[in-house]
C-alpha positions in Angstrom: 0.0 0.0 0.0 2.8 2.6 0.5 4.6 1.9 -2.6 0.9 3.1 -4.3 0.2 6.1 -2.4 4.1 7.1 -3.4 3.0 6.2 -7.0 -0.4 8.6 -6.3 2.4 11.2 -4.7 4.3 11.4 -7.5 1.3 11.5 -10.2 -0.1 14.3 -7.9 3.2 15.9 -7.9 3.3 15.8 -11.4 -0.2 16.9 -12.4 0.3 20.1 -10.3 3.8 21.1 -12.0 1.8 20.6 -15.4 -1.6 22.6 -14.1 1.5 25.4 -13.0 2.5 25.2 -16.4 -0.7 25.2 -18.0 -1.7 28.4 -16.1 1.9 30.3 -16.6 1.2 29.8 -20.5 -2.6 31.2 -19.8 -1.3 34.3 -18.2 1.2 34.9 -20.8 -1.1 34.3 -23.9 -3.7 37.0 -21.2 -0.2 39.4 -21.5 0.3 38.9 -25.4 -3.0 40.9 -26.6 -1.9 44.0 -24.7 1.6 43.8 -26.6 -0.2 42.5 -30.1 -3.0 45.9 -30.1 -0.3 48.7 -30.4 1.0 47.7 -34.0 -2.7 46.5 -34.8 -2.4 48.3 -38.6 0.6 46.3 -39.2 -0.7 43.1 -38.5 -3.4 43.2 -40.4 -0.9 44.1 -43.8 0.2 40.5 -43.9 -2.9 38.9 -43.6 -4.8 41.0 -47.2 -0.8 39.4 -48.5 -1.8 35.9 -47.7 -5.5 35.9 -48.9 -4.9 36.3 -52.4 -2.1 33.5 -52.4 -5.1 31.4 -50.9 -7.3 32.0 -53.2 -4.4 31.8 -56.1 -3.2 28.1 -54.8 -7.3 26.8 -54.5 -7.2 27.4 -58.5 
């Protein structure tokens, strides 16, 4: 019985460094947007670029 509750430990352990990970990378994409709106005319330039290469390639 001990050697399963270390076993349960350890997956615990493990799920929590994951769920730490998982919420670090929420908070940074929550961070991005701020950072992405100030050159928000630039980034739309690429995007009329790539729509007639779409449409180009479907022919």
């Amino acid at each position: 019985h001990q050697a399963q509750m270390v076993e349960t430990l350890r997956v615990m352990g493990d799920m929590r460094q994951e769920m730490g990970d998982m919420h670090a990378e929420l908070l940074a994409l929550r961070e991005q947007p701020r950072i992405t709106r100030q050159p928000g005319g630039d980034a739309r330039v690429p995007n009329n670029q790539d729509a007639p290469r779409d449409a180009d390639s479907r022919i």
